[in-house]
N, C-alpha and C positions, 0 to 999 in steps of 0.2 A: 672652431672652423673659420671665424673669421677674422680672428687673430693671424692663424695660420695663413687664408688670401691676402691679406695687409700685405705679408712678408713677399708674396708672389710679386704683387704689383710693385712694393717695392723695388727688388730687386731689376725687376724688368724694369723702370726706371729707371735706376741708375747704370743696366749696361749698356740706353740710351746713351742715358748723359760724361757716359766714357768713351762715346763711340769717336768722339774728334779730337778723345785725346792724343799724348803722346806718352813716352816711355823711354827710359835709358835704354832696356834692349832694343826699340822699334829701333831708337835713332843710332845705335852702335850698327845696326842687322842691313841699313839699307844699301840694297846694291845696286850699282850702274845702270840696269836693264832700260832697253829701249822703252820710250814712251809708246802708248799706242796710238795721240793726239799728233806724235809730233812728225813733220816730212823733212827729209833732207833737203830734195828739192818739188818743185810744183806747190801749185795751188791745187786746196781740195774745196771740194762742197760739201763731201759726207764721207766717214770711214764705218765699214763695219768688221765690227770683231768677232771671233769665233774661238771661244776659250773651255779648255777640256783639262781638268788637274786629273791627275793618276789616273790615264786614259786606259779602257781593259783592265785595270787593278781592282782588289777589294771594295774600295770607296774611290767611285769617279765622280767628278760634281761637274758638269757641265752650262755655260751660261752665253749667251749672245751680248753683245754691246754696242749700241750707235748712237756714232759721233758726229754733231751736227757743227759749223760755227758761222753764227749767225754776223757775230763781226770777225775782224782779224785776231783777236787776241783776247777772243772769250769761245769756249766750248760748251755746247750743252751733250749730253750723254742717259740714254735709258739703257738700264740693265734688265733683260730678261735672263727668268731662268725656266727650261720649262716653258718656251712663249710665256709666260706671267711675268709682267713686269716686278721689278722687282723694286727699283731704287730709280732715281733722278737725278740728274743732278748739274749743276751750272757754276761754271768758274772764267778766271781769269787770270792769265799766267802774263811773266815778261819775258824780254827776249831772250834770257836763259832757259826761257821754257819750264821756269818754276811758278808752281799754282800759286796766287796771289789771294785773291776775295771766292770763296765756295759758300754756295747752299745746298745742301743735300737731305731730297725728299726719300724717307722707305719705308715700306711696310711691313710694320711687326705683327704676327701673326694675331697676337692678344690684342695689340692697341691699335692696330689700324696704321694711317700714312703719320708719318711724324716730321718734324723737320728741324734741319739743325741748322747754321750757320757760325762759318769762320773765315778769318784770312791770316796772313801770316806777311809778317816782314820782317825783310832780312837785311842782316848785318852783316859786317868785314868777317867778323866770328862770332853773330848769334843769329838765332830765328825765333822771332819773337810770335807764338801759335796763340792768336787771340781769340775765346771764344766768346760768341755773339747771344745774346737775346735773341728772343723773337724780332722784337722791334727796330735791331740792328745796333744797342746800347752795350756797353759791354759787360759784361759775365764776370770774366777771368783772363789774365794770361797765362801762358806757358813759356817762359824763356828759357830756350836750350842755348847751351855759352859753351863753345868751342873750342878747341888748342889750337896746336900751329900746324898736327898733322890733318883738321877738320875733324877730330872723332871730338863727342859731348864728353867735358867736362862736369857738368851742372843742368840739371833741369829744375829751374825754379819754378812754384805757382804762386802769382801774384794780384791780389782781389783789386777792386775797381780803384782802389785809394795807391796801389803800387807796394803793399803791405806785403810780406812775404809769408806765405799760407802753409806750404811744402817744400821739401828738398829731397833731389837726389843727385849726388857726385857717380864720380869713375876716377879713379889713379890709375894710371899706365903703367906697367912694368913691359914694354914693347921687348926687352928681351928675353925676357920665360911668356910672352904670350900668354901676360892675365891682365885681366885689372880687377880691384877692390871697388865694387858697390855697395854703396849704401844709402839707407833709407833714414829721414831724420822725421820726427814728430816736430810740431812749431815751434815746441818749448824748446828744441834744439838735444834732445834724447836722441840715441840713437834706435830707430827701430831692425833695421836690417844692415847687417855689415858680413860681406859674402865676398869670396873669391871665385871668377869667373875664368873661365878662358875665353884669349882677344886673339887672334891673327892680324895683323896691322898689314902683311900684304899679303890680301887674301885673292887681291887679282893678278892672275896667269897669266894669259894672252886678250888679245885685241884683231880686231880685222881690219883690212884696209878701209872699212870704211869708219873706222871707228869705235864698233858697237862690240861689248864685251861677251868673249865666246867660251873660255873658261877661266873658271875660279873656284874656290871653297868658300864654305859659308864661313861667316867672320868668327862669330862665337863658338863652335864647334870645334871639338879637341880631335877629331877622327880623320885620318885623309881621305876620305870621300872627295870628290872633284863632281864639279857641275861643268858639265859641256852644252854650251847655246849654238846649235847651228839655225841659219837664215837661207831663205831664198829673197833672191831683188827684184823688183819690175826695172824696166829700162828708165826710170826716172831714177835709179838709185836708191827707192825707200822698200825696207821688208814686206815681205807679204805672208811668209811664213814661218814661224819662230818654235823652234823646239829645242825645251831643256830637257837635258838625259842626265842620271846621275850614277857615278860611277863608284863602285865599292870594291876595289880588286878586282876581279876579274867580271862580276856581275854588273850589269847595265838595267837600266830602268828609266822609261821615259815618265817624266813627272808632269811636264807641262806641253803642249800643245797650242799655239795660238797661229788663224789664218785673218787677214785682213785684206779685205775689198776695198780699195781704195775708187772711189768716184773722184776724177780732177775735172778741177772746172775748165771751159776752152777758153783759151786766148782770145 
């Protein structure tokens, strides 16, 4: 029996300590989608968010979000779910609007509030995801190394000495839409070597204001289409974001998000 709890704590543990990781799918998968921090135009004081996945479906999960920023170029944000908070958390982005230095507090059912920290810096063609101590000392990095279309080539982990710990590649075949994953041990073994499907332009259209309204999901061999419609306030910045996803003829709204925007006066 208590052999057997070890392995619990264990495991709850380490899907902590994965929680800031990263991944060749994450970083192959990411899509354009509007920030929920970010304004076109105006100054804010506060956003709040209103997020509903597979809203009336089998599994709906529904959850509140509010974003405070205390300076110009740091946000703080609490996630309720359920009014119960759930998570924390504080960062700092640049003017591209990419998150920089993060801490993030959350509470796991069995352990209680935990906290992680990380920040990331980026390169011509890497992003260097560095994970933190408590203390603020570093852990580990994660360097994901680019091509010239921006999709990852390589995610390397590399311990405090800049040692190389882990690997994993992508090769592009952009025209049969696959690439080759794999996975190496230290010793340089291969553990995983797999063919995937890649769509390289998996984005549709765009709206006048910029913001991506359809597309397919990247890795995904199926023609399914995702449609984002928005509503705008008179500043120009969304307030209401809905993805539907399209299977032939059948329609299905997946995501839902409305935002209250508080602007500060002039």
């Amino acid at each position: 029996m208590k052999d057997h709890l070890l392995k619990i704590i264990f495991m709850l543990l380490f899907s902590i300590y994965c929680a800031g990781q990263t991944s060749m799918h994450t970083e192959i998968s990411r899509i354009d989608l509007p920030k929920d921090y970010v304004l076109k135009n105006g100054n804010v004081k506060e956003i709040i968010v209103t997020r509903q996945v597979n809203p009336g479906q089998d599994f709906t999960y529904s959850e509140k979000i509010n974003y405070t920023f205390p300076e110009s170029a740091i946000v703080r944000l609490k996630r309720y779910k359920d009014s119960e908070l759930e998570s924390t958390r504080e960062f700092s982005f640049d003017t591209l609007n990419r998150v920089l230095k993060n801490t993030v507090r959350f509470k796991h059912k069995a352990l209680g509030w935990r906290t992680s920290k990380y920040e990331t810096v980026y390169g011509e063609k890497t992003k260097d995801l560095k994970i933190l101590n408590q203390d603020g000392t570093l852990n580990y990095t994660m360097r994901v190394i680019l091509n010239e279309y921006s999709n990852p080539v390589e995610i390397r982990t590399l311990n405090i000495n800049n040692q190389l710990t882990g690997l994993s590649t992508a090769e592009y075949d952009y025209k049969n839409n696959q690439f080759i994953y794999k996975v190496y041990r230290e010793d340089g073994s291969i553990v995983l070597n797999k063919t995937d499907f890649f769509r390289k332009d998996f984005e549709i259209k765009r709206n006048d204001f910029g913001d991506l309204t359809e597309f397919y999901w990247p890795t995904s061999s199926s023609n399914i289409k995702y449609l984002v419609k928005y509503k705008y306030d008179k500043q120009g910045n969304w307030t209401i974001l809905k993805k539907i996803q399209i299977d032939g003829k059948k329609k299905k709204i997946t995501e839902t998000k409305t935002r209250k925007i508080k602007y500060l006066k002039n």
